[in-house]
Structures are given as structure tokens and as C-alpha cells.
MOPAC internal coordinates of N, CA, C and O (Angstrom, degrees):
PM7 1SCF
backbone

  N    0.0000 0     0.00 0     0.00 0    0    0    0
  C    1.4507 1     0.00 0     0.00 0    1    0    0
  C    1.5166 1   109.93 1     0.00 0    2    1    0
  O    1.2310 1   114.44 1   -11.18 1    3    2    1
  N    1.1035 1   128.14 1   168.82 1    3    2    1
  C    1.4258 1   150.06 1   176.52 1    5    3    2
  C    1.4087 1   115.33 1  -122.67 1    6    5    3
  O    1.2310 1   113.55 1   -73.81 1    7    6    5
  N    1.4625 1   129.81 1   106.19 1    7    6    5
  C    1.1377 1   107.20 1   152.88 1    9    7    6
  C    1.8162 1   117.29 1  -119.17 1   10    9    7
  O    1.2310 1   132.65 1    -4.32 1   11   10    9
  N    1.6109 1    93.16 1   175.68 1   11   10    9
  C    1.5852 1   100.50 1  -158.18 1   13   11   10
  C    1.7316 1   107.11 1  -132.52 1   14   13   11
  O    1.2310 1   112.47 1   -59.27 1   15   14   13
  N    1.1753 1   131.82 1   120.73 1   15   14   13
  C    1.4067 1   110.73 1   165.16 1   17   15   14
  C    1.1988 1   137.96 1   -94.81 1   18   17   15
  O    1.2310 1   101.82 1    27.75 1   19   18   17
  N    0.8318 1   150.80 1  -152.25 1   19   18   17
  C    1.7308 1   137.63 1  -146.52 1   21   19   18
  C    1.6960 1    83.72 1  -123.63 1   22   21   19
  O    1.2310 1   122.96 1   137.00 1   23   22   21
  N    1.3748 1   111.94 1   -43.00 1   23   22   21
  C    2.1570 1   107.88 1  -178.78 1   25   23   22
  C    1.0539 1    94.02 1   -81.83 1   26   25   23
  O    1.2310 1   101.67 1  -175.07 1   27   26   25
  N    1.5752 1   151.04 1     4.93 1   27   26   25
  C    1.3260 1   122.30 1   165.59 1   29   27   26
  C    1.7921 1   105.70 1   -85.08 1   30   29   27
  O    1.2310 1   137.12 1   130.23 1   31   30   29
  N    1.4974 1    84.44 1   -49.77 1   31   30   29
  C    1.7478 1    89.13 1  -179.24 1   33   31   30
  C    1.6844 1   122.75 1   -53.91 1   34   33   31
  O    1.2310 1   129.88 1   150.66 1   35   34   33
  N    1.5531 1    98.55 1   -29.34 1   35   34   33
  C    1.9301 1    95.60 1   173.17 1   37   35   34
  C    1.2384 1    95.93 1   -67.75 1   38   37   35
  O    1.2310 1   109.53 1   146.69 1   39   38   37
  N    1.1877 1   137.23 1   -33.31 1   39   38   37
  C    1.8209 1   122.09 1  -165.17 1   41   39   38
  C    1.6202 1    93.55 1   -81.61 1   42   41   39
  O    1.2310 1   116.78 1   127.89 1   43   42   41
  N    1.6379 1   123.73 1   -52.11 1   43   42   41
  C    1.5467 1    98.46 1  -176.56 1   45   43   42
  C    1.0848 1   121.67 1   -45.01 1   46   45   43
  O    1.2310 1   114.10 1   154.91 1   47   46   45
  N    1.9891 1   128.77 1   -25.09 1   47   46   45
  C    1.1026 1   127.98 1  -162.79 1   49   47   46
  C    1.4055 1   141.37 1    71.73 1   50   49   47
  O    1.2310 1   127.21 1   167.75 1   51   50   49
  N    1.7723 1   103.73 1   -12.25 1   51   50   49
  C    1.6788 1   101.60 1  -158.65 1   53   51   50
  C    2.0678 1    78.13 1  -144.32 1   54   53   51
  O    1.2310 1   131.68 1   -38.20 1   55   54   53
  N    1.1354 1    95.05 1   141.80 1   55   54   53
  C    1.5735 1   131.33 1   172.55 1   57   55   54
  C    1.3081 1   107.98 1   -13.94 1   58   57   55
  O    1.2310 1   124.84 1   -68.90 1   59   58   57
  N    1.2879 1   108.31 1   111.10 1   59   58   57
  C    1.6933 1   111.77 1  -173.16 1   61   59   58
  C    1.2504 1   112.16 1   -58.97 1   62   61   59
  O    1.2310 1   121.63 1   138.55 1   63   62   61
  N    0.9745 1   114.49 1   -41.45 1   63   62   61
  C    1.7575 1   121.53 1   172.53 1   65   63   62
  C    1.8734 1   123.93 1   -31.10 1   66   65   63
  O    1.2310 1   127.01 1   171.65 1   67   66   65
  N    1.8183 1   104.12 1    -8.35 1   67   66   65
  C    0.9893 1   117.56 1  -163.85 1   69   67   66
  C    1.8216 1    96.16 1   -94.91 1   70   69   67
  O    1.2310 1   133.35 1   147.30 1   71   70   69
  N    1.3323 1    91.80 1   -32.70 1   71   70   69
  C    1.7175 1   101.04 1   178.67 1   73   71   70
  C    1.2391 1   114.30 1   -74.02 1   74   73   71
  O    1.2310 1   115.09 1   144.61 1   75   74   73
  N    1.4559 1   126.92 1   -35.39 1   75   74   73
  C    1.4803 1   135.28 1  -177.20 1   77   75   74
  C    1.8715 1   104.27 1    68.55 1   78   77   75
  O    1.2310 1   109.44 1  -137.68 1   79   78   77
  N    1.1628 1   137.39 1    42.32 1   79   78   77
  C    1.4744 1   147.89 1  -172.51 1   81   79   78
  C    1.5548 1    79.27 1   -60.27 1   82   81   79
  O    1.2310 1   114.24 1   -33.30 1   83   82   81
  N    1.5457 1   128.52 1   146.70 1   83   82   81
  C    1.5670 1   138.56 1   137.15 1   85   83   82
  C    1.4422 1    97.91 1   -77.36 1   86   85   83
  O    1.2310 1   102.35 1  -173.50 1   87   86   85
  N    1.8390 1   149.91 1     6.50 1   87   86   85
  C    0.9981 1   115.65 1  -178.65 1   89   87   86
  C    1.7816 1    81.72 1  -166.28 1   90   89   87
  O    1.2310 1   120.82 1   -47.60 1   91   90   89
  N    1.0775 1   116.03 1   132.40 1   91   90   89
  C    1.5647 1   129.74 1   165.52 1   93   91   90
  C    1.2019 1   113.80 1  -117.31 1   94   93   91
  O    1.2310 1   114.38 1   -61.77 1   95   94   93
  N    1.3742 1   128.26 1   118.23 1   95   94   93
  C    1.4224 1   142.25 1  -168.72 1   97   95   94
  C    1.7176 1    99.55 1  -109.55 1   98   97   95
  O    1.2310 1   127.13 1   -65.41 1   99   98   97
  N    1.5256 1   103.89 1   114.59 1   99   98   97
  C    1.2348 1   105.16 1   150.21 1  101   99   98
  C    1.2964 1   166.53 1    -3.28 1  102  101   99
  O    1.2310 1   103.50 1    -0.13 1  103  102  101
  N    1.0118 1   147.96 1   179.87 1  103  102  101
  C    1.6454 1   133.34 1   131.50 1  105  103  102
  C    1.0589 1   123.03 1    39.75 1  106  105  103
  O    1.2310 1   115.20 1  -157.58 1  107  106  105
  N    1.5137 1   126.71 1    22.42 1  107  106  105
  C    1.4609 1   125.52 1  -165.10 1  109  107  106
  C    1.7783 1   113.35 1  -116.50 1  110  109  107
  O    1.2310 1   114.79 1   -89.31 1  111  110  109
  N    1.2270 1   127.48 1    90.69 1  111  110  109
  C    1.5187 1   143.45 1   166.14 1  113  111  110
  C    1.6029 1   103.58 1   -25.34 1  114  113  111
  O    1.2310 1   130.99 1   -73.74 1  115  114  113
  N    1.3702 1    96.39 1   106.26 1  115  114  113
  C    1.3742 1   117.95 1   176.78 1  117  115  114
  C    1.3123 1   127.50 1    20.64 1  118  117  115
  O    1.2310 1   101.16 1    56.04 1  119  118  117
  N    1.5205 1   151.89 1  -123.96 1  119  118  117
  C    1.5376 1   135.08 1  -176.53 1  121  119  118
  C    1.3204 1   102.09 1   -96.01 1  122  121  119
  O    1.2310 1   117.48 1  -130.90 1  123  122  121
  N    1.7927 1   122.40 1    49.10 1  123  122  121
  C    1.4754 1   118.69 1   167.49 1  125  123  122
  C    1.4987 1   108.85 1   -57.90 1  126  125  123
  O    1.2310 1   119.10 1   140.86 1  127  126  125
  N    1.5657 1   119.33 1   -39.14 1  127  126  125
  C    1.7960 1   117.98 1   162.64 1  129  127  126
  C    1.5183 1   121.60 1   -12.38 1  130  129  127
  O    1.2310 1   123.95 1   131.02 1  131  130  129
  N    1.6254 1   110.02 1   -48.98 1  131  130  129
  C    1.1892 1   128.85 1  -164.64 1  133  131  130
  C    1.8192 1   106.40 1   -51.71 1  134  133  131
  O    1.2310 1   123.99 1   150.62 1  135  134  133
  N    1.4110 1   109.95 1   -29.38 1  135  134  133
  C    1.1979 1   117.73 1  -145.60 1  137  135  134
  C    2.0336 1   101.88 1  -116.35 1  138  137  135
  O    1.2310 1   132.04 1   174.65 1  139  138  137
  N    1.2342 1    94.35 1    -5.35 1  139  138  137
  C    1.5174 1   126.73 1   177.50 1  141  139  138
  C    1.6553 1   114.91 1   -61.65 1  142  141  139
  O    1.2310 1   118.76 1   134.21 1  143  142  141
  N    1.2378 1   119.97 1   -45.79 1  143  142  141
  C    1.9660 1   125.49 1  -169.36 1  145  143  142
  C    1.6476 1    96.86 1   -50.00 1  146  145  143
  O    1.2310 1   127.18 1   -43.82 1  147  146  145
  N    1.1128 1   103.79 1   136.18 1  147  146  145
  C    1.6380 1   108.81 1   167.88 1  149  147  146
  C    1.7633 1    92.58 1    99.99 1  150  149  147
  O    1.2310 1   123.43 1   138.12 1  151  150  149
  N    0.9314 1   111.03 1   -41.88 1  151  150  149
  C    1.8090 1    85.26 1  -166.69 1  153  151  150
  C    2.0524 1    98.80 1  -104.94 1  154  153  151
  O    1.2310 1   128.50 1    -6.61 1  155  154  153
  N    1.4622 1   101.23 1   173.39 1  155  154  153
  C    1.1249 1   117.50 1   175.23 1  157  155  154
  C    1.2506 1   126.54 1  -107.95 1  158  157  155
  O    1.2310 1   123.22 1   -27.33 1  159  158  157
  N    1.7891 1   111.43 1   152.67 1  159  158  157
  C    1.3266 1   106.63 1  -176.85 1  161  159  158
  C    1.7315 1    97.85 1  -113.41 1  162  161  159
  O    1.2310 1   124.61 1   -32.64 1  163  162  161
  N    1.7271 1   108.75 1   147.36 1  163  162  161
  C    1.6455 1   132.31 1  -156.82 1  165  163  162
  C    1.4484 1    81.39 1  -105.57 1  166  165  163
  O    1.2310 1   125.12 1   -71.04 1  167  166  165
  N    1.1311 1   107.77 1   108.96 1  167  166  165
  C    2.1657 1   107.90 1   151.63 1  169  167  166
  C    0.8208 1   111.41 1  -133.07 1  170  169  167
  O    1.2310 1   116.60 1   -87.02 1  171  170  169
  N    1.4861 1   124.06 1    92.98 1  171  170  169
  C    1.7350 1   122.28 1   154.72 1  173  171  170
  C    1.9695 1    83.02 1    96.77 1  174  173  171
  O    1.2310 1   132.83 1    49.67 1  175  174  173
  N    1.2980 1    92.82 1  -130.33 1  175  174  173
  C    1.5557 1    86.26 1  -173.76 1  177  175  174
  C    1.8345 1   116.79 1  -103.24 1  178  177  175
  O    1.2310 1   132.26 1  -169.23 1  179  178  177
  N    1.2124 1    93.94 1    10.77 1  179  178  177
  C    1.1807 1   105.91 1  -148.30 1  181  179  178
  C    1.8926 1    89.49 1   -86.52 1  182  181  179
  O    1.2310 1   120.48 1   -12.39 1  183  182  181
  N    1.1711 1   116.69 1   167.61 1  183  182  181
  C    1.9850 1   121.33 1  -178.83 1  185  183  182
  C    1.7996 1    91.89 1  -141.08 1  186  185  183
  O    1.2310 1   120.42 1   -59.24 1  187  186  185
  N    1.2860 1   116.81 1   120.76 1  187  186  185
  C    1.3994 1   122.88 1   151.58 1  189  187  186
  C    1.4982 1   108.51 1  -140.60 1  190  189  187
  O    1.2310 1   135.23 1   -46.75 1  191  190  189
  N    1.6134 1    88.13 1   133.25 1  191  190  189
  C    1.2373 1   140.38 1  -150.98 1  193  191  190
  C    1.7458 1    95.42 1   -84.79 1  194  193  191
  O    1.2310 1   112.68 1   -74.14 1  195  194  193
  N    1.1427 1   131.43 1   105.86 1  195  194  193
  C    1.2711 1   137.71 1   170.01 1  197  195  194
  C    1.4425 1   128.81 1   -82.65 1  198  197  195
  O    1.2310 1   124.07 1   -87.18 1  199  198  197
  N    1.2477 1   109.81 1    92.82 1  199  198  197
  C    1.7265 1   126.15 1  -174.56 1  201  199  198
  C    1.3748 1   125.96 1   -50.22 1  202  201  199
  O    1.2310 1   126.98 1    99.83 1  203  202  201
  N    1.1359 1   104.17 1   -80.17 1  203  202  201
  C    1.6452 1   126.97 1  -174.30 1  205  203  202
  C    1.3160 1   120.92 1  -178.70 1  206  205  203
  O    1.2310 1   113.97 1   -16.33 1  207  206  205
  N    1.5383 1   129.02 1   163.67 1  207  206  205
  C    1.1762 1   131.49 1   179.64 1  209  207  206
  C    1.4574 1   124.41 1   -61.55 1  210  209  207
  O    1.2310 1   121.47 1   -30.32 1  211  210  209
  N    1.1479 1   114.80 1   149.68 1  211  210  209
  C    1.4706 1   104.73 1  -169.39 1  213  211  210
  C    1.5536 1   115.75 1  -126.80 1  214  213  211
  O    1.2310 1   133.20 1   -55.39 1  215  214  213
  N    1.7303 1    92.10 1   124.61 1  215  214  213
  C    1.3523 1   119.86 1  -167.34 1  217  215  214
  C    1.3699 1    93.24 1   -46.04 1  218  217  215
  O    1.2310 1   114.49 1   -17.28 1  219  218  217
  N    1.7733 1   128.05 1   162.72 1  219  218  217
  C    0.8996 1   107.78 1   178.91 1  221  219  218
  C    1.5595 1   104.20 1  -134.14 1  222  221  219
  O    1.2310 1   109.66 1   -14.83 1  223  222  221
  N    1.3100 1   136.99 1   165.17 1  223  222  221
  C    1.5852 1   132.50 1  -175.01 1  225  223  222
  C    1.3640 1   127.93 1  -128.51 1  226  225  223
  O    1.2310 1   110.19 1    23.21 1  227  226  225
  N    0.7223 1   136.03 1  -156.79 1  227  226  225
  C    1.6070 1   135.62 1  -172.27 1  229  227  226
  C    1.1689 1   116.70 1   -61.24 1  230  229  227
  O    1.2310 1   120.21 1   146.22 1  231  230  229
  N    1.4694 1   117.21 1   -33.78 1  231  230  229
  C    1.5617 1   112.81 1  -156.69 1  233  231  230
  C    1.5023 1    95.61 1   -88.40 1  234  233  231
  O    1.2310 1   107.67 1  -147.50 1  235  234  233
  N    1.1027 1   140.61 1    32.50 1  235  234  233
  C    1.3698 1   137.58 1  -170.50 1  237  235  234
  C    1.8072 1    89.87 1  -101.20 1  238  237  235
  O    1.2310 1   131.72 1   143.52 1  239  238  237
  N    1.4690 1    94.98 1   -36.48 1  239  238  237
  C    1.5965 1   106.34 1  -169.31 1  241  239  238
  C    1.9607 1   121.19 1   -55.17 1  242  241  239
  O    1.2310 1   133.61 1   165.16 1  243  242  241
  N    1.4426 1    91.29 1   -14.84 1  243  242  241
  C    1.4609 1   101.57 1  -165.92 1  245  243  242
  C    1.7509 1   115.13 1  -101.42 1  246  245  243
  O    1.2310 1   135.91 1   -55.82 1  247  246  245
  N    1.3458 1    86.81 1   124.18 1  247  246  245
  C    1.8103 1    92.19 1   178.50 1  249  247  246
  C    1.3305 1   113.93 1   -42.21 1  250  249  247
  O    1.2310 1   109.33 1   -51.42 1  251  250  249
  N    1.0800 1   137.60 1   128.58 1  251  250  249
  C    1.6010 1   123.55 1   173.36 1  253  251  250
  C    1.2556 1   114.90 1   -84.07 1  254  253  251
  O    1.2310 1   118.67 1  -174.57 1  255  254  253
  N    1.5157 1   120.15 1     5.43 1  255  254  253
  C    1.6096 1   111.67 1   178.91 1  257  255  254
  C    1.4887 1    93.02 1  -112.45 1  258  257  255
  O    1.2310 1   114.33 1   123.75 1  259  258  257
  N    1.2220 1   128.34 1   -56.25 1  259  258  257
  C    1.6854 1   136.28 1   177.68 1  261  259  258
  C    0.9273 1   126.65 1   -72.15 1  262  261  259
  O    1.2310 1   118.53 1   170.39 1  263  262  261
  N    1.5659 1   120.40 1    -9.61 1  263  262  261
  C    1.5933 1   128.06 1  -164.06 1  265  263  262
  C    1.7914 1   120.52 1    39.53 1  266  265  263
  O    1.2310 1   127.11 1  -157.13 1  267  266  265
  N    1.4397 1   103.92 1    22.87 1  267  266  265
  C    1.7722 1   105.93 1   172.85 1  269  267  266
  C    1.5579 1   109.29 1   -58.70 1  270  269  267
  O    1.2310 1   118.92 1    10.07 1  271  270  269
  N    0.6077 1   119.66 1  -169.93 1  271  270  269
  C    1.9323 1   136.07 1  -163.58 1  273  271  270
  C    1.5858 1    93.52 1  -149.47 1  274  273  271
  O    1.2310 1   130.90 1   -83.16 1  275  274  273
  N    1.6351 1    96.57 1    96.84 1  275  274  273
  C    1.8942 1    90.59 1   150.66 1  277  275  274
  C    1.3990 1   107.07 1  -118.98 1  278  277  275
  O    1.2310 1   122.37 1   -72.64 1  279  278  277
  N    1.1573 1   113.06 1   107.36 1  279  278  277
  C    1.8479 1   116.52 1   167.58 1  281  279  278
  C    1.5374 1   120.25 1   -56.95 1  282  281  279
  O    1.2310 1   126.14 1   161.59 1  283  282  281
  N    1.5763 1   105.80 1   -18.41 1  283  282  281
  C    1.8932 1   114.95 1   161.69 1  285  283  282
  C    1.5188 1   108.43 1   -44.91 1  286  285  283
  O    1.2310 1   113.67 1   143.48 1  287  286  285
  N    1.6958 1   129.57 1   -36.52 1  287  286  285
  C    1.3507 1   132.87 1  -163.57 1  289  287  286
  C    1.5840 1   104.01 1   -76.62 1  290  289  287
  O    1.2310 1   122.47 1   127.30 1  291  290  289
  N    1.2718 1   112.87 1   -52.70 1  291  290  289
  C    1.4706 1   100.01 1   175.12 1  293  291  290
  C    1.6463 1   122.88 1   -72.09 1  294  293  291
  O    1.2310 1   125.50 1   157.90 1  295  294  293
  N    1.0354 1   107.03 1   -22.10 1  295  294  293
  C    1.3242 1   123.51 1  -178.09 1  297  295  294
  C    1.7092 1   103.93 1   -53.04 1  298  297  295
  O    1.2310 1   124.68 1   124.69 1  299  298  297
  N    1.6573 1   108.63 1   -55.31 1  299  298  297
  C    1.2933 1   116.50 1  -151.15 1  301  299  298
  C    1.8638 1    83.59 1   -87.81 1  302  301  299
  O    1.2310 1   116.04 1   151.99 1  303  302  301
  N    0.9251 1   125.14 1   -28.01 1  303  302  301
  C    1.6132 1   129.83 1  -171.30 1  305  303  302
  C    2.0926 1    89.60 1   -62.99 1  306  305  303
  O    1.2310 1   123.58 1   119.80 1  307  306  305
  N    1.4008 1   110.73 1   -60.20 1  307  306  305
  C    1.3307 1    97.53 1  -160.67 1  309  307  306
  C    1.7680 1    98.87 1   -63.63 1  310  309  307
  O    1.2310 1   117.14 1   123.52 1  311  310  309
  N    1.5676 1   123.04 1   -56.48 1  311  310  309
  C    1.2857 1   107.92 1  -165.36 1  313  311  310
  C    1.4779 1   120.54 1   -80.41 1  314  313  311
  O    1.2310 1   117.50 1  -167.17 1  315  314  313
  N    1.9102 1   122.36 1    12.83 1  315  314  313
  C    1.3374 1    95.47 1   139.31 1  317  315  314
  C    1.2097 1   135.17 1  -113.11 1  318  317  315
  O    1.2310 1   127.76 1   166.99 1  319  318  317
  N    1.5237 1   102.67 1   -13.01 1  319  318  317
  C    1.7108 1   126.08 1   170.05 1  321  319  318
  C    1.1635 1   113.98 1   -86.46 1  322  321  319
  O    1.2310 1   108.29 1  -170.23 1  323  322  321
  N    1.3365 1   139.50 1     9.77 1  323  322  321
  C    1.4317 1   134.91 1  -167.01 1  325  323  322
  C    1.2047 1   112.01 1    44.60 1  326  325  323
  O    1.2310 1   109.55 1  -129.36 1  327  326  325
  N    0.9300 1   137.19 1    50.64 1  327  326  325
  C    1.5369 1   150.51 1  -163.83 1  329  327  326
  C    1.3464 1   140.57 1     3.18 1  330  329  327
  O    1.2310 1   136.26 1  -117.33 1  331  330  329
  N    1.9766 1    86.13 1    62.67 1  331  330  329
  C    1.1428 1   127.24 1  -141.71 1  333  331  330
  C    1.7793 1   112.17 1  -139.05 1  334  333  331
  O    1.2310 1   113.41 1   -98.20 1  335  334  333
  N    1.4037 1   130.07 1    81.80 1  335  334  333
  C    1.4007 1    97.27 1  -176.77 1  337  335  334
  C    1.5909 1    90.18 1  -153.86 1  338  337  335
  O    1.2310 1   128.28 1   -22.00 1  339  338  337
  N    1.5714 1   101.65 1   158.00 1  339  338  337
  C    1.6015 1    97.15 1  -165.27 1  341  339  338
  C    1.2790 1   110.65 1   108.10 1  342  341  339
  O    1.2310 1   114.50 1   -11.34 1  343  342  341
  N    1.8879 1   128.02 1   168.66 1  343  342  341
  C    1.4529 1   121.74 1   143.24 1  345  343  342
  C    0.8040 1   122.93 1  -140.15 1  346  345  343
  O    1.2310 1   115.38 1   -29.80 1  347  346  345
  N    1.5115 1   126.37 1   150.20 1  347  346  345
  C    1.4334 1   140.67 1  -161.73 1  349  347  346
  C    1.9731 1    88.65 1   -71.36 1  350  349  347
  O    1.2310 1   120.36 1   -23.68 1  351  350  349
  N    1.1684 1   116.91 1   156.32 1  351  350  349
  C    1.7098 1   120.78 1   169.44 1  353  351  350
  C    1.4150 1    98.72 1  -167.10 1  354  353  351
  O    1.2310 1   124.18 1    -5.01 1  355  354  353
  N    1.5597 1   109.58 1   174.99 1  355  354  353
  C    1.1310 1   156.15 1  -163.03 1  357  355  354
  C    1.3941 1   116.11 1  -137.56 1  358  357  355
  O    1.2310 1   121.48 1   -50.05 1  359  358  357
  N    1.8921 1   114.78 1   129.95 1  359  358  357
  C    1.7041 1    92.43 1   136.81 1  361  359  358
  C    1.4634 1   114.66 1  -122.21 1  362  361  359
  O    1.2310 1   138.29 1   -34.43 1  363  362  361
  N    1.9929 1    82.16 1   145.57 1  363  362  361
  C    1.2757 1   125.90 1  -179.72 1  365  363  362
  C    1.4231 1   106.97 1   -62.54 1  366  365  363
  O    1.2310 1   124.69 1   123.96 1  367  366  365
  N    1.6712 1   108.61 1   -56.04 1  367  366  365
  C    1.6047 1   111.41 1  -178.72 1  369  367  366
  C    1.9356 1    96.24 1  -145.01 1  370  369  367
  O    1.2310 1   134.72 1   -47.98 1  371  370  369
  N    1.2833 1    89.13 1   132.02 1  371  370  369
  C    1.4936 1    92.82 1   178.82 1  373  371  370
  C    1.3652 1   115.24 1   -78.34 1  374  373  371
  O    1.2310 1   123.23 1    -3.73 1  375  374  373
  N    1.4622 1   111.42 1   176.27 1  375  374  373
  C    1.5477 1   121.60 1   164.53 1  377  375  374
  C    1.4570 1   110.69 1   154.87 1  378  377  375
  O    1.2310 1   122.15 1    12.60 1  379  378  377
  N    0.8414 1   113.49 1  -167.40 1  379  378  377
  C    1.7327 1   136.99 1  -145.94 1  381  379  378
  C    2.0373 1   102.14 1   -86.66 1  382  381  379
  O    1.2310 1   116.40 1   -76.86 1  383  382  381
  N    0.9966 1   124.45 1   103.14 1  383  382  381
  C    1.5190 1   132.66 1   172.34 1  385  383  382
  C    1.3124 1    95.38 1  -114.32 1  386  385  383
  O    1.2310 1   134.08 1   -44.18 1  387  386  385
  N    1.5565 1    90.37 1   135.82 1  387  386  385
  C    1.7499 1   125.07 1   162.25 1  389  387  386
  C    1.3645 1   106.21 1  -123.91 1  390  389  387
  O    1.2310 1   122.11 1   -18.10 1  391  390  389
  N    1.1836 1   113.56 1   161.90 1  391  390  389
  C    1.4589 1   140.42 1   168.04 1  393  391  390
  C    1.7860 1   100.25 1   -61.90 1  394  393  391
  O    1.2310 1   128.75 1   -61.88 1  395  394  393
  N    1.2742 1   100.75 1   118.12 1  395  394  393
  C    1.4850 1   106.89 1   177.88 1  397  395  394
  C    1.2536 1   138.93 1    88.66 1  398  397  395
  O    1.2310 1   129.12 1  -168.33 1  399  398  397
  N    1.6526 1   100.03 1    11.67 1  399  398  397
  C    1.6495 1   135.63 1  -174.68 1  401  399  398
  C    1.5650 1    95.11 1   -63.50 1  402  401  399
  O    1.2310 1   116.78 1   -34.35 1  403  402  401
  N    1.0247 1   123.72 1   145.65 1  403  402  401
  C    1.5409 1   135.12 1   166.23 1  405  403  402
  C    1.4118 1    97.33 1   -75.62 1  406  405  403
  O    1.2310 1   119.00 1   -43.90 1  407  406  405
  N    1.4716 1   119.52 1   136.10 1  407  406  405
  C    1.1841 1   124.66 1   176.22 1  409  407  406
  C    1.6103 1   111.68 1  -116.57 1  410  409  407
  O    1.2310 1   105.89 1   -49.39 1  411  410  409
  N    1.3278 1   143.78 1   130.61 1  411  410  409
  C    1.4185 1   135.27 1   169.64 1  413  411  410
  C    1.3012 1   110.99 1  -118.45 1  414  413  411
  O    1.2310 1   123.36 1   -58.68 1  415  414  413
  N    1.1270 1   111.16 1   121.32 1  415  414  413
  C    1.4106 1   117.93 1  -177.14 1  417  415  414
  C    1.6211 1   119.24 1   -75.39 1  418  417  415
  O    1.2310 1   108.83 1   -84.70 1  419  418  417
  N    1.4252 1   138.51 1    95.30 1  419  418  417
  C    1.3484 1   117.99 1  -173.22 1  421  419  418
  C    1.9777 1   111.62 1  -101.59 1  422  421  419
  O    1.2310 1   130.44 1   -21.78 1  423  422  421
  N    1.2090 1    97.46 1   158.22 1  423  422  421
  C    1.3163 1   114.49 1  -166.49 1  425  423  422
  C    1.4687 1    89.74 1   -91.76 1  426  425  423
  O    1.2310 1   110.91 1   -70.67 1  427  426  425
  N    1.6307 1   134.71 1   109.33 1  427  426  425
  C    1.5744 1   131.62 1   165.45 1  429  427  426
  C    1.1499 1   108.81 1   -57.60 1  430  429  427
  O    1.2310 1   120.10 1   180.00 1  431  430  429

């Protein structure tokens, strides 16, 4: 899985759709994500397991409505994200997500 938060994506600036996240979390103060690997996020019943940052690759480069190629997107991803944004995850324990699930992030 991928997840993405809403303060990482205002700092990328450009159309989340470029990241492809399976899960965008809310309410989250700018690249606090950064500080996220190792612990898990609680939704509903569900446990995902938060990995690490995620390297990122070409396809970030591509318009998702035009399919143009700007190589500026990865470019600007490595020298301000270390070319790094997003997180790698797991699930720990499955279950049922909706739109608007309270999420709690716990520290293992």
C-alpha cells in the first residue's frame, strides 16, 4: 500500500494523482508523515503498518489527464523530498474503510 497525507501533498503542490497513495489521510500538518515509519495507523478495525518513505519514480512525471512527461516533477520531488515522499505500508489487520473514518496513528 501507499499512503499519503493531505500536508505532504500541499508541500508537493501538484495533483496527488501523481503519487497514486491507496490511502490519503487527512488533517495532517505538513511533512509530519516524515516522522511516521515504524508506527501504525488505527481505522475502524482495520491496522496498517507504516514502513518507510517511498522512493519515488518516473511515473510521478506524467500528467494524469494528458499523459505529458515533465521530468521537473521528479526532479523537484528528489531535491526537496530527497526523493522520497509518501509511505511504503502493510496490512497488519484488515477491515472495512470509508471516507471519513477517524484515523489514530499509534507509535508500536
Amino acid at each position: 500500500l501507499l499512503v499519503a497525507t493531505d500536508g505532504a501533498v500541499a508541500a508537493f503542490g501538484r495533483d496527488v494523482r501523481r503519487l497514486r497513495p491507496n490511502l490519503l489521510i487527512g488533517g495532517v500538518v505538513g511533512l509530519d508523515e516524515f516522522d511516521w515509519p515504524g508506527a501504525s495507523l488505527h481505522i475502524g478495525d482495520a491496522i496498517v503498518r507504516l514502513d518507510s518513505r517511498r522512493g519515488r519514480c518516473p511515473m510521478t512525471t506524467v500528467d494524469p489527464d494528458s499523459l505529458d512527461r515533465d521530468p521537473g516533477v521528479l526532479r523537484d520531488i528528489g531535491r526537496r523530498f530527497g526523493g522520497r515522499l509518501a509511505l511504503n505500508a502493510d496490512v497488519a489487520r484488515g477491515g472495512t474503510l470509508r471516507v471519513g473514518d477517524a484515523v489514530r496513528l499509534a507509535r508500536d
